[in-house]
C-alpha positions, 0 to 999 in steps of 0.5 A: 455454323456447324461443329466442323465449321467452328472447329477450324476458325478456332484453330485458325485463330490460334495459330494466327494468334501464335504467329502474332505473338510469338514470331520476330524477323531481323531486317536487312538494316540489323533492326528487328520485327516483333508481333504482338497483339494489343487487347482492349476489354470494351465492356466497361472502364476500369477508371474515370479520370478528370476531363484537365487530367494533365496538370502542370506545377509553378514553383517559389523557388528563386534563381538561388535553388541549385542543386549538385552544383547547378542552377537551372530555375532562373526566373521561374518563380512564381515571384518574378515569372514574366507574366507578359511573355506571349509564348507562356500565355499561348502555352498554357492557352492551348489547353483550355484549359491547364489544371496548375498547381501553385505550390512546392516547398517553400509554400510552407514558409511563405507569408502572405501580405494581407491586413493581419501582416505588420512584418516586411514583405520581403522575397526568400533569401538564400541561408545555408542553416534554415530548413530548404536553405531558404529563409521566409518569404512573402507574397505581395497583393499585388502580384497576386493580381497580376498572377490572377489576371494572367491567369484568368487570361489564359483559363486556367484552373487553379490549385493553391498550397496554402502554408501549413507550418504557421503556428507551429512549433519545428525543430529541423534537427530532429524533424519534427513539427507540434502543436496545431496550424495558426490559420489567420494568415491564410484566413486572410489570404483567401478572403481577400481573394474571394473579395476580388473575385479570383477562381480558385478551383482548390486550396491545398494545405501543406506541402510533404509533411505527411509520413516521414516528411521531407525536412518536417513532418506533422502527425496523422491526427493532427494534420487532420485536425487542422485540414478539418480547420481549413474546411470550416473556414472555406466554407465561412468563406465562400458561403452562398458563393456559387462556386464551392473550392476543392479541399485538398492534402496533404500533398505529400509521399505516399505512407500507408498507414499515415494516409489512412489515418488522416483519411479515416478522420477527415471526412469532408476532404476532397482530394488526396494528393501524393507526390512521385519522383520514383527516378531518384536524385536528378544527379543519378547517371543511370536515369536513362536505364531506369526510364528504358527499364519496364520492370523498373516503370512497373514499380511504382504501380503497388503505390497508386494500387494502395492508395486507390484501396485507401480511398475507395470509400473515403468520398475523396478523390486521388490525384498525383499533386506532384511529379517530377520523376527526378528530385531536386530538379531533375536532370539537364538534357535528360528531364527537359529531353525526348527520353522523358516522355518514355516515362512521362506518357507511362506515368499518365497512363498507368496513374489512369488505371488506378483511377487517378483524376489528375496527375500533375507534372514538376514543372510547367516551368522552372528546373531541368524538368519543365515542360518548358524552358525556363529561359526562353519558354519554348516548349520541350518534347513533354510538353508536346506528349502532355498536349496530345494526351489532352487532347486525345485522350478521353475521360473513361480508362480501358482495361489494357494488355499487350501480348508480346514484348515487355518493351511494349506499353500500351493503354487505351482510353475512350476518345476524348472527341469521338466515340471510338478509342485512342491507343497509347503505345510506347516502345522502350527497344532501340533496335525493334520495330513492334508490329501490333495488332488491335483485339476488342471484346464487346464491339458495338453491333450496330447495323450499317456501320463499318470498321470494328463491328461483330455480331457474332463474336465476342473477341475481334481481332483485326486481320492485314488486309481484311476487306470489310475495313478496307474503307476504314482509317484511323489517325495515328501520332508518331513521336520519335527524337530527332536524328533518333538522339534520345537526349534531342530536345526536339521531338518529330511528329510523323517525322516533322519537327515540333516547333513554335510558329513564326508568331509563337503559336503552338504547331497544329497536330497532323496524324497521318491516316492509316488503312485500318486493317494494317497493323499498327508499326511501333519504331524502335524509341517511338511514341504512337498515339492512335485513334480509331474512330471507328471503334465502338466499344459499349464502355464508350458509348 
C-alpha cells in the first residue's frame, strides 16, 4: 500500500474514531444517544479464574437475626432449610455445578455433635449480652447427612468454615482473642465426614477475625500457627485419599499488613479468602446512588489491587469468600432487586481482572440479599445475572476498556462454550442509550474464516454495515427491570419476563442474534451480555 494510501486510512480512522467516542444525539422521546468504542487486547489474558467462579454462601443464622428492626432470614438457616424444596434443588442444579460456602458468623460459635461432645446438642438462642447476641449452637450428625445428601443431589462443590475460636480465650469488651485454637471438635468432625464418604471440596478455618475483627480478632501469627495446625490434621486425614481438600482462610476483611504477615508464615495455605461489603449498613438510604455511582464502584478496586500483589508468589490463590454488598443483611427490595445486579455483575467483573478465582456472593438464601427468596425460593433478578455469567463467561479474563461514558462498564472473558469472546456491558445512565462499537487487537488470521479476521491490521474495528461480516451474527442478552422500575424484582430478558416454569424448572435463556457488523445498543439501566463467536482472539484460542 503506498504513502498516500495509508495516509487517509489513518485519517479516516481517526475521524471515525472521534466521531464514535465523542459524539451524542438527544431522541424525540428526551433519552439521549452516546457512541463509544469497547477494546478488548486479545494477545493474552490478564487473569484465569475458576470454571465455578460463582459462588453462593448459606448461612447459621436463625429466624431471630434482625436487623434495624427487620427479620428478613426466616428459615434459611443451614439448621432448618427445607432441603425437600424442588425449586431450591433445581436452583442450585442448573449450575453443574454451585461452588457453596457454608459458613458466617456464628460458625465461630458452633459445635458440633461428634463423639468427643458430652454437652447437649442445642440450636442458637437469642441472648442480647453474648457476642452476635447469640448464644452456641450445635450442628447434629444427623443433619449433616441430610445436608450431604442434598448436597450431593444437586452436585455441588462444597467449602465448609470450621469454628476457629474454640480453646480460646475471648474477651468481647475489649475484642480481643488469645491463646491457640483447641481442634479436637473439628478434628472430630472432619473425620466422621471423611468416614461417610462426603466431598468437601475445601475446610476454612474461621470467620472475620483477620485485622481488626468483627466483634474478635486473633493475631497475625497465631492464626497462622493454628492454619498451619489444620493443615497437619487434614493431611492425617485424608491420607491416601484420593482427593485432597482445599486449606483455606481467613475469611475476613482485607488489612494489608495483617494478611501479609499471616501469608508470609503459612506456606501450605491454599486459598486467601477475604470478604466485600463496600456498600455499607444495609440501612443506608443512599444504596441506590452508590450502586448508580461509577467513581463509587471504582473504589473497591485498591483492595483486590493489594491483595493480588500479596499473593502473587505466595502459591495461594485469592477468592472473595464472601460478599453481600450491604452488611447486616442487606436491604429489602433494593439487595433482592433489579438494582443489585448493577453492582453485582460489576463486581464479578472487576474481581476477575484481579485474578480472583471465585467470588462468593451473601446469600444463595437467607437476608434481604439472596439470590433467592428466603420465603418462597423463587429466584431474584441476581440469580438470574449470576447463572448467565456461568454460563457464558469463560475461564481467561481480557484486558477491557471503554472510551466513551463513565456510565458505561465493560469486561470481556473468552467464551465459556466457544472460541470467541463474551462482553459484559452495564449502563448505570437513566436516560441514555450507549451505542458501542468492538475494537480488537491480534485478531486470529486464519484463512476461510469469516467475522473478526484481519491480516494486515493489528487493531480492527468493526464498521455499521461493513459487508464482509454482513453473514456473521452474534447472540446478545438483554437484562432490563420490569416497567424500567430498578426496585422491580422481576428481571426481562430481551423484554421477557424471567420466571420459573410451570414445573419450577429454571426458564431457558434465549439471545437474540444480531447482525455483526451493528454496533452494539446498550439502553439506559440495562445489562448486555454479548457473545461473539466469531471472535478469535490468540488469548482464546
Amino acid at each position: 500500500m503506498g504513502l498516500q494510501m495509508k495516509m487517509i486510512c489513518i485519517g479516516v480512522c481517526i475521524i471515525h474514531f472521534f466521531f464514535m467516542n465523542v459524539c451524542s444525539q438527544e431522541d424525540a422521546g428526551g433519552e439521549s444517544t452516546a457512541q463509544g468504542t469497547v477494546f478488548v487486547d486479545g494477545k493474552s489474558g490478564i487473569g484465569f479464574v475458576d470454571s465455578d467462579y460463582v459462588c453462593a454462601t448459606l448461612d447459621w443464622w436463625p429466624p431471630e437475626k434482625c436487623d434495624y428492626g427487620t427479620c428478613s432470614w426466616g428459615k434459611a438457616s443451614l439448621l432448618n432449610l427445607d432441603l425437600t424444596n424442588e425449586i431450591f434443588l433445581k436452583a442450585i442444579k442448573a449450575f453443574t455445578p454451585l461452588k457453596i460456602r457454608l459458613g458466617g458468623s456464628l460458625q465461630d460459635k458452633l459445635i458440633y455433635e461428634t463423639e468427643d461432645q458430652r454437652q447437649p446438642c442445642t440450636p442458637f438462642a437469642y441472648k442480647a449480652s453474648e457476642l452476635f447476641s447469640f448464644t452456641k449452637g450445635c450442628l447434629p450428625m444427623h443433619r449433616w447427612d441430610e445436608l450431604n445428601l442434598f448436597f450431593e443431589k444437586t452436585g455441588a462443590s462444597i467449602i465448609f468454615g470450621l469454628n476457629a475460636l474454640n480453646g480460646r480465650s475471648t474477651n468481647v469488651s475489649t475484642g480481643i482473642a488469645v491463646g491457640k485454637w483447641d481442634s479436637t471438635n473439628a478434628e472430630s468432625f472432619i473425620r466422621y465426614t471423611v468416614k461417610k464418604n462426603y466431598m468437601i471440596h475445601g475446610w476454612e478455618l474461621g470467620n472475620e477475625l483477620c485485622g481488626s475483627g468483627v466483634g474478635l480478632r486473633v493475631a497475625a501469627a497465631q492464626y497462622s500457627s493454628d492454619t498451619i495446625s489444620l493443615v497437619n490434621l487434614v493431611q492425617d486425614i485424608y491420607k491416601g485419599e484420593e482427593f485432597q481438600p482445599l486449606i483455606i482462610s481467613p475469611g475476613g476483611f482485607f488489612d494489608a499488613n495483617w494478611f501479609k504477615e499471616y501469608l508470609s508464615k503459612t506456606p501450605k495455605l491454599n486459598v486467601v479468602t477475604h470478604h466485600i461489603y463496600n456498600l455499607g449498613a444495609g440501612v443506608d438510604q443512599h444504596l441506590v446512588e452508590k450502586i448508580l455511582n461509577p467513581v463509587f464502584l471504582d473504589g473497591i478496586a485498591d483492595t483486590f489491587k493489594q491483595l493480588q500483589g500479596i499473593v502473587k508468589n505466595s502459591g495461594a490463590s485469592a477468592w472473595v469468600g464472601e460478599s453481600g454488598g450491604a452488611y447486616n443483611s442487606g436491604h429489602n427490595l433494593v439487595s433482592n432487586a433489579f438494582v443489585y445486579s448493577f453492582w453485582y455483575l460489576d463486581q464479578l467483573g472487576m474481581a476477575a481482572t484481579y485474578d480472583t478465582k471465585t467470588y462468593c456472593r451473601q446469600t444463595l438464601i437467607g437476608g434481604n440479599y439472596g439470590l433467592l427468596n428466603t420465603k418462597t425460593f423463587v429466584p431474584n433478578p441476581d440469580y438470574y445475572s449470576a447463572l448467565l455469567w456461568h454460563r457464558l463467561m469463560g475461564r481467561k479474563v481480557l484486558s477491557t476498556s471503554f472510551s466513551g461514558t463513565k456510565k458505561l462498564r465493560a469486561y470481556a472473558h473468552c467464551a465459556k462454550q466457544s472460541n470467541g469472546i463474551t462482553m459484559l456491558l452495564i449502563n448505570l445512565d437513566n436516560n441514555t442509550t450507549v451505542v458501542v462499537t468492538p475494537a480488537f487487537n491480534n485478531p486470529s488470521s486464519q484463512q476461510g474464516r469469516r467475522g473478526f479476521l484481519y491480516k494486515r491490521t493489528k487493531l480492527m474495528q468493526v464498521s455499521h454495515g461493513d459487508q464482509m461480516y454482513s453473514t456473521e451474527t452474534r447472540e446478545e442478552y438483554h437484562l432490563t427491570a420490569k416497567d424500567r422500575d430498578l426496585h422491580s424484582q422481576t428481571m426481562l430478558l430481551n423484554g421477557n419476563a424471567l420466571t420459573l416454569t410451570s414445573s419450577g424448572d429454571i426458564p431457558t435463556f434465549i439471545p437474540v442474534n444480531v447482525n455483526s457488523s451493528e454496533p452494539i445498543k446498550v439502553a439506559p439501566h440495562s445489562i448486555v451480555f454479548v457473545h461473539l463467536p466469531n471472535v478469535v482472539l490468540p488469548a482464546c484460542k
